[in-house]
C-alpha positions in Angstrom: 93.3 168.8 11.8 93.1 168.2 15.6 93.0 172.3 16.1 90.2 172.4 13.7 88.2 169.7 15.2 88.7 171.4 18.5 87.9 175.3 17.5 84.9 173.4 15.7 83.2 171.7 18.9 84.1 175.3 20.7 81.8 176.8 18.7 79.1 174.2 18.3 79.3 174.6 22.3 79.0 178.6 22.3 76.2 178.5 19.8 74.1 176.0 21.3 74.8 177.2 24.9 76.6 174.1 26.0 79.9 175.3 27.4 82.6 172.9 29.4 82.7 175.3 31.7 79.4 174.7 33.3 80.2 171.2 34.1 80.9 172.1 37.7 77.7 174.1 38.1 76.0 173.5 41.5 72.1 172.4 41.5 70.6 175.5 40.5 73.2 176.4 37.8 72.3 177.2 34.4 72.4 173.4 33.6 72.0 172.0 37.0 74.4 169.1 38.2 75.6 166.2 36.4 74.3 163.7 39.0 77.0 160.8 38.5 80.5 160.3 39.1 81.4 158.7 35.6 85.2 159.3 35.0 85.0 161.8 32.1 87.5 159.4 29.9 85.8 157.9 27.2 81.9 158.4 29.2 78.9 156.8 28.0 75.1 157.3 28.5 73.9 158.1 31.6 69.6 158.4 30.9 67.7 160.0 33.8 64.7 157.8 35.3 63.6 159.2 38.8 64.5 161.3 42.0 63.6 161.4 45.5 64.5 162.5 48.3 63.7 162.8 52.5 63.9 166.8 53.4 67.2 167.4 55.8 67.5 163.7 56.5 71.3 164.0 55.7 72.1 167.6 57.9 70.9 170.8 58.4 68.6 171.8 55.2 70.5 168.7 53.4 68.7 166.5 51.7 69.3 163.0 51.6 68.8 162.5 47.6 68.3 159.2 45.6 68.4 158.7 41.7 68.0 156.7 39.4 69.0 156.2 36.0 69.8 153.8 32.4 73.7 153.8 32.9 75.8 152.1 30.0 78.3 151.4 31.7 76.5 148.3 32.5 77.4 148.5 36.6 76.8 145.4 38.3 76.3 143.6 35.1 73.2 145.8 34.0 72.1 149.3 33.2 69.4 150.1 35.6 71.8 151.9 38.6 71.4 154.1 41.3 72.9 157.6 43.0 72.9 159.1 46.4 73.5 162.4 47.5 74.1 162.7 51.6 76.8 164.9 52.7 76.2 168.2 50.7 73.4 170.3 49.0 75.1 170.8 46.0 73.0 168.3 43.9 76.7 166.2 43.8 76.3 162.4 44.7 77.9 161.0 47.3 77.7 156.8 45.9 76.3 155.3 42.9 76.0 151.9 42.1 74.5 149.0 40.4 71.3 147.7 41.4 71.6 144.3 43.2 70.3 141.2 42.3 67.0 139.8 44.1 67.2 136.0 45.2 63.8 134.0 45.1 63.1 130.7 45.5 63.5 129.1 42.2 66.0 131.4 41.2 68.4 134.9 40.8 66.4 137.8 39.4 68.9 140.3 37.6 67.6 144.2 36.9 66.3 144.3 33.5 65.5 148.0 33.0 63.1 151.2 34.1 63.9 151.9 37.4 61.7 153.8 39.7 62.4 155.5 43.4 60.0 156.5 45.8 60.7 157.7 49.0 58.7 156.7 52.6 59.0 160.0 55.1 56.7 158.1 57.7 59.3 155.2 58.0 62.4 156.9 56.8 62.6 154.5 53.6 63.4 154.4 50.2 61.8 151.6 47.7 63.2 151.1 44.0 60.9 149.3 41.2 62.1 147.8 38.2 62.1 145.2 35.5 63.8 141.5 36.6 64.6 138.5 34.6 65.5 135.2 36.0 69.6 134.0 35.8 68.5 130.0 35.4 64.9 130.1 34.2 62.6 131.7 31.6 61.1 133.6 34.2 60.3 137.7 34.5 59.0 139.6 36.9 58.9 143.0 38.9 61.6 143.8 41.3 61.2 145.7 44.6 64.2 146.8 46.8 63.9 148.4 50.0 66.5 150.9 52.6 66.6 152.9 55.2 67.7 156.4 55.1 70.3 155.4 58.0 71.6 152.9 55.6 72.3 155.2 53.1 73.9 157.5 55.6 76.4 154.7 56.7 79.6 154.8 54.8 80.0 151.6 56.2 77.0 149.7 54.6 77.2 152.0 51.8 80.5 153.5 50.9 81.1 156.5 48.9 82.1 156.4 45.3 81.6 153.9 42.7 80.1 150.2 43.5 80.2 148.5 40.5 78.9 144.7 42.0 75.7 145.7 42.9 74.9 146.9 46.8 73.4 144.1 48.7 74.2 146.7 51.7 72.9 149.4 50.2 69.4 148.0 49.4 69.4 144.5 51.6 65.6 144.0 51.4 64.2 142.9 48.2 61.8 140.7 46.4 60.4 140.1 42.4 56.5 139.7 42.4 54.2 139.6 39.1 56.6 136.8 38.1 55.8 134.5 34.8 57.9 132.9 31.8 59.3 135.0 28.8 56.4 133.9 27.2 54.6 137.3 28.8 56.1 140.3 28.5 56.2 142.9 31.5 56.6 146.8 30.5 56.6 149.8 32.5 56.7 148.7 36.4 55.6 152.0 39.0 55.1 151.6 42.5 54.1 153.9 45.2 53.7 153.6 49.0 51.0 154.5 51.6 51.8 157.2 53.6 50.2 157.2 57.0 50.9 155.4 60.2 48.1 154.0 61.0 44.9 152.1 59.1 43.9 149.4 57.5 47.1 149.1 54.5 49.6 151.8 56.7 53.0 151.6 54.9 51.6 148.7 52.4 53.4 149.4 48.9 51.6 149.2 46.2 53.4 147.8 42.5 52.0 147.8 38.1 52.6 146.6 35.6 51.5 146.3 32.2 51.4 142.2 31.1 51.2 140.9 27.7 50.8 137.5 26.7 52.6 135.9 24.0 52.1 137.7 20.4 49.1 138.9 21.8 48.2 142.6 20.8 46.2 142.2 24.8 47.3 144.5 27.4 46.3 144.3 30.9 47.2 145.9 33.9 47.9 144.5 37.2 48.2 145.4 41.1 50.0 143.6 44.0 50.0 144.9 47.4 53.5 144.6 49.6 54.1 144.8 53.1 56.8 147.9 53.8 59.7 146.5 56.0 59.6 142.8 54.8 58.3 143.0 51.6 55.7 140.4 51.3 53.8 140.6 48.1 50.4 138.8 48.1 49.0 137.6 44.6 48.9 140.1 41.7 45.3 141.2 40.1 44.1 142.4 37.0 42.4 146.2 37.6 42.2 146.9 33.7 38.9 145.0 33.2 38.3 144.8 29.3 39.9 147.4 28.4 42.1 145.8 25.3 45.9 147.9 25.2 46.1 149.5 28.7 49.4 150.2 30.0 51.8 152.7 31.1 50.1 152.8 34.5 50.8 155.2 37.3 49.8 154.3 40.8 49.8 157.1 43.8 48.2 156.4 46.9 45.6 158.9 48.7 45.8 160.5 52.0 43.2 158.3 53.2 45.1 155.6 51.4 42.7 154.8 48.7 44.8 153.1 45.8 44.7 154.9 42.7 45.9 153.9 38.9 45.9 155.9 35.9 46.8 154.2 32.2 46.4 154.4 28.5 43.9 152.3 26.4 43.4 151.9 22.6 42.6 149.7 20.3 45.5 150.0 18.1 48.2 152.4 19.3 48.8 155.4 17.1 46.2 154.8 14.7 42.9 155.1 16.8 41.9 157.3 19.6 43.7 156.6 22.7 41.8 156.9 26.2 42.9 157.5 29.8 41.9 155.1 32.4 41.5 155.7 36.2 40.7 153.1 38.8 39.8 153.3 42.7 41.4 150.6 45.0 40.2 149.9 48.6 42.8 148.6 50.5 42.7 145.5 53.1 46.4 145.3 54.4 49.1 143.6 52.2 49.3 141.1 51.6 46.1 141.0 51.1 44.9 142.2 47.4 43.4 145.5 47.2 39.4 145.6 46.0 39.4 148.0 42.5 36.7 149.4 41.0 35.5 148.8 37.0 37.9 151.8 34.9 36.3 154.9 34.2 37.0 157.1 31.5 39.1 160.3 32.2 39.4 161.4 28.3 39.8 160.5 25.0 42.7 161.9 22.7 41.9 161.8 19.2 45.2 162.5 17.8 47.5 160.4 20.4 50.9 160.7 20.9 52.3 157.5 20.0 56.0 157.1 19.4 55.5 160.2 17.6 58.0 162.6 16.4 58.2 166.4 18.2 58.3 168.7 15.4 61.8 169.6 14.6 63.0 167.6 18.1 65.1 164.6 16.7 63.1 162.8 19.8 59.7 159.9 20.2 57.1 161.4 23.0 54.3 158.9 24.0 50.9 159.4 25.9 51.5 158.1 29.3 49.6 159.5 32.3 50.3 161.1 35.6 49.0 161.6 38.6 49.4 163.6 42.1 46.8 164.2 44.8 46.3 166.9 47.3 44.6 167.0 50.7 42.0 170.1 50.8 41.4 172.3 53.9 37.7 170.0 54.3 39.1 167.1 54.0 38.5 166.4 50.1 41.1 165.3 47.7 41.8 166.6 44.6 43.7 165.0 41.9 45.5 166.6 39.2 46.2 164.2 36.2 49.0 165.1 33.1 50.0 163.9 30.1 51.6 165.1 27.2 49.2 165.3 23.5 49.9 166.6 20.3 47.9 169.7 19.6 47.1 169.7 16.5 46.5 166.6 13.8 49.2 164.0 13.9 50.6 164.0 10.3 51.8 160.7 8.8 55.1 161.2 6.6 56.8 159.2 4.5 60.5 158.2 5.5 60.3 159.5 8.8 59.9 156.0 10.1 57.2 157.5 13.1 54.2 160.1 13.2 54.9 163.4 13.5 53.4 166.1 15.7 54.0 169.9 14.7 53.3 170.9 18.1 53.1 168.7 21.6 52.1 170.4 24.9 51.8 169.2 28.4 47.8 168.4 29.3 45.8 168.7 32.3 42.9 167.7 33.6 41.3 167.9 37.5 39.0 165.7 39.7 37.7 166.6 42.6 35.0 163.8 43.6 37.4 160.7 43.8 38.0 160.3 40.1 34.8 160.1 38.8 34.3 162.5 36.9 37.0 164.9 35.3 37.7 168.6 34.4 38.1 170.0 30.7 41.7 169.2 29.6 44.0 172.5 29.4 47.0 172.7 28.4 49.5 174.0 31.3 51.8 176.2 29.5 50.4 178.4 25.8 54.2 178.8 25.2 55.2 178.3 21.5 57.5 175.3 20.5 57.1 171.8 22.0 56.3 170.8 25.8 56.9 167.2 26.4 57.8 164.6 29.6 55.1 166.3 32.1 55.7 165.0 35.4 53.8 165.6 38.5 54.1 165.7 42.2 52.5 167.5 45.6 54.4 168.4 48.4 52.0 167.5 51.5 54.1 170.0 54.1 52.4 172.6 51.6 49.9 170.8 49.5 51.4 172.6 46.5 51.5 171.1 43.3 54.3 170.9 41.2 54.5 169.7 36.7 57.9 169.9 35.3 58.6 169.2 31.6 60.8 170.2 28.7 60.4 172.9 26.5 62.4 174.3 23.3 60.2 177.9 23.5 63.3 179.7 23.4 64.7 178.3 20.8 65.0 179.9 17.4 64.3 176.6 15.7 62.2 175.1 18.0 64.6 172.3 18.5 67.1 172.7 22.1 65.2 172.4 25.0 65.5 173.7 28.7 63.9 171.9 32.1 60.9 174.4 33.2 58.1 173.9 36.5 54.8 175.3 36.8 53.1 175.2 40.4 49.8 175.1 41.4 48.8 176.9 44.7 47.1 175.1 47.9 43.4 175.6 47.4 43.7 176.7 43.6 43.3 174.9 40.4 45.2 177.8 38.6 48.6 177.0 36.9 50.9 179.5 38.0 54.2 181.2 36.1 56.5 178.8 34.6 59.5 178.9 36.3 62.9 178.2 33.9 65.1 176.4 36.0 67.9 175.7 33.5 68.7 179.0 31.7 71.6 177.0 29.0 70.2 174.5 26.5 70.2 170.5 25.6 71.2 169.3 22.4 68.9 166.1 21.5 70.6 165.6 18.3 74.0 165.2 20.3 75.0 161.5 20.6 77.3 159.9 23.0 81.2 159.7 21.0 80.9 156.1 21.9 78.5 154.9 20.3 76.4 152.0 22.7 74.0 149.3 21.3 71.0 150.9 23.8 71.6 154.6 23.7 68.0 156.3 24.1 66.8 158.4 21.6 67.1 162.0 22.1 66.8 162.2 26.0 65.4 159.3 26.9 61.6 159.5 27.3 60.8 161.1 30.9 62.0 163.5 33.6 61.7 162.9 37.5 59.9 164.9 39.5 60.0 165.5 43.7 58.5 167.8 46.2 59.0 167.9 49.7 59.3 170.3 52.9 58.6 171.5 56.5 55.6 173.6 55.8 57.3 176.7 56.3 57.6 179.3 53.3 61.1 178.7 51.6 61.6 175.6 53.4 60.4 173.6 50.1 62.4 171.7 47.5 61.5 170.7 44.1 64.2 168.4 42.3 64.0 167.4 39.0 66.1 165.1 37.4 66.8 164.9 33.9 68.8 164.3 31.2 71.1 166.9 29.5 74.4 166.9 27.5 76.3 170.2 29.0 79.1 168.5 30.5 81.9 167.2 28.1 84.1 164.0 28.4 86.9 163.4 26.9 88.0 161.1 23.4 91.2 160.8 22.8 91.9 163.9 23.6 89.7 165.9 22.6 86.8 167.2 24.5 83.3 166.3 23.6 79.7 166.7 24.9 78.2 163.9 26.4 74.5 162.6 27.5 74.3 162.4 31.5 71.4 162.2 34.3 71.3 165.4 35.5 69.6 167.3 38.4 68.1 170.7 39.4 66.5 172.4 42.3 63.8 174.8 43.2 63.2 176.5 46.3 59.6 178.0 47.5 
């Protein structure tokens, strides 16, 4: 019975591309690296959430790499851990850990889900956003945590392996903003930071949030400004103006270090047209509050992608925009916005418990006047199957843009998916060849053997996306983290895929 079990999990493996034998496979491998060091004994989930990373900052063309990801093994006492690469370029981490707990005055503020990392090149920082709920009190808020690169690189303040209390060391600056009782609900936290050195709000960090109060069906979205080393957060505003469901915003910051925010807006989600918002924020040094112009209209999608069902992909896709900008040779910026749409009429069908799109793609659409107005949305790929989890950076040594996102094109049945990039030249608005960066296959319909209470569906609901360099051809890196199930763990025994964060690489 064993042998059986065994020859039948062999095949399952050959079939769908998933073999044991990758699990060692370096960054650019056929399924990238599994970016954790979870023993392989009875693993658990491991959900991908963001990378980012400081070109060379840990050797000679080594990057010093941070992660982030949902990890069930509940580290520090909650899911939402992090992972550092820093003495090799084989997309292996060096550390992982749980993310720490922030102190404030009224109370200890535990990590309470979706994890973000950015990283600062102008002051050699990282920053990590998140969810936080309070230890003693009814109280919620954002968390914001804050190292240096040097930090990172100490094996002294950081040690190598597995921290499973939650690294004070690690990430010793941090504060919760935005916070209010449980009787508002907080939901998809982002935060980026300025990048230049000088001007008014240098370094300032920006955070959202999308606020709901009570049982109201009321979204709003708000802003608070931050100071970079210290972390002092002024007072939080609302940028959504009337707009009635916004959330999932997305902030970036310009060259010139304009504040921008992209987010969704309906009515009622999945039933009505859903539109995507875009507001302009002049800043006036943190902690001061940014000034934000009224919302304007980007598009509208008439059949939205709402919790919706991909096709034959056992997974949920959402409409949640995404920004990057790039600096043009006069001096103009251009943004490029994605999000991923159904492209043809959402059906509704019984028993299926969601809506169900027969085919998603990745969208785009360009500005290149501040945001006011906005190009025709395209789609970036014409590939067959389904395109879902668009994620978008620019890599300023270059000013090329970069979209990653899931596709199941070479699939037979539509279903498996692989991790592909597109890029967009300097000076051009022209998506270029999609580049396949993982030539094996995920299997959404695989499951941990163990089974956990908040296992994601599928693979999760996002990839990370990074882009950085030295200006000078080949000296550019792309990472992309995701989440993939080509490494197998052990049960019993017997050997058996499991979900992981993983990550990949491309070089340009």
């Amino acid at each position: 019975m064993k042998f059986g079990f065994v020859f039948c999990i062999s095949v399952w493996a050959t079939l769908s591309g998933v073999r044991p034998a990758n699990a060692q496979s370096g960054c650019t491998g056929s399924n990238g690296s599994r970016f954790n060091l979870e023993p392989r004994p009875n693993a658990v989930v491991q959900a991908a959430r963001s990378v980012a990373f400081l070109p060379g900052r840990a050797g000679p063309n080594i990057d010093l790499v941070v992660a982030t990801a949902e990890d069930e093994r509940g580290l520090a006492g909650s899911n939402d851990a992090f992972y550092v690469q820093r003495s090799n370029a084989n997309c292996a981490p060096d550390l992982e850990g749980g993310e720490p707990t922030i102190g404030a005055p009224d109370d200890v503020f535990a990590p309470f889900g979706t994890p973000t990392v950015i990283a600062d090149p102008a002051r050699d920082a990282f920053f990590i956003v998140d969810l936080r709920f309070g230890l003693f009190t009814d109280d919620n808020g954002v968390g914001i945590l804050r190292t240096t690169s040097a930090n990172l690189l100490s094996s002294t303040a950081c040690p190598s392996g597995t921290e499973s209390n939650g690294s004070t060391s690690c990430w010793p600056t941090g504060v919760v903003t935005n916070i209010t009782g449980l009787d508002t609900v907080l939901d998809s936290p982002h935060m980026a930071v300025d990048p230049r050195t000088s001007g008014t709000g240098a370094g300032d960090v920006y955070a959202v949030v999308a606020q709901r109060i009570g049982d109201s069906l009321n979204t709003s979205v708000f802003l608070t400004a931050c100071t970079n080393q210290q972390l002092s957060c002024g007072k939080s505003i609302e940028i959504s103006g009337a707009d009635a469901e916004a959330d999932f915003p997305f902030v970036q910051v310009r060259p010139d270090g304009g504040i921008t925010v992209s987010y969704r807006n309906t009515t009622f989600p999945g039933v009505n047209p859903e539109e995507i918002r875009f507001v302009n924020c002049t800043p006036h040094g943190a902690p001061a509050a940014p000034t934000c112009s009224d919302p304007v209209l980007v598009t509208t999608e008439d059949d939205p992608v709402f919790a919706t069902l991909l096709g034959d992909v056992p997974m949920e896709d959402q409409l949640s925009p995404r920004h990057a900008h790039r600096l043009e040779s006069d001096g103009t910026t251009t943004i490029f916005l994605v999000y991923d749409r159904c492209a043809v009429p959402v059906t509704q069908q019984n028993g299926l418990g969601a809506p169900f799109c027969p085919k998603a793609d990745v969208a785009m659409t360009i500005s290149s006047d501040g945001g006011a107005t906005w190009s025709p949305v395209t789609a970036v790929t014409t590939s067959a199957g389904q395109q879902f989890f668009g994620a978008v950076a620019t890599d300023v040594s270059t000013e090329t843009v970069s979209i990653a996102y899931y596709s199941t094109e070479n699939d037979s049945f539509k279903q498996r998916p692989q991790v592909y990039l597109v890029q967009i030249a300097p000076g051009s608005t022209t998506v270029g060849t999609p580049q396949l960066l993982t030539s094996g296959v995920g299997d959404v319909q695989a499951t941990s053997p163990i089974g956990v209470q908040d296992q994601p569906p599928g693979f999760s609901d996002r990839l990370g996306l990074a882009a950085a360099g030295t200006g000078a051809v080949g000296h550019s890196h792309a990472y992309v983290g995701f989440t993939w199930n080509s490494v197998f763990g052990t049960y019993g025994g017997v050997p058996s895929a499991d979900v992981n964060n993983h990550l990949t690489l491309f070089s340009y």
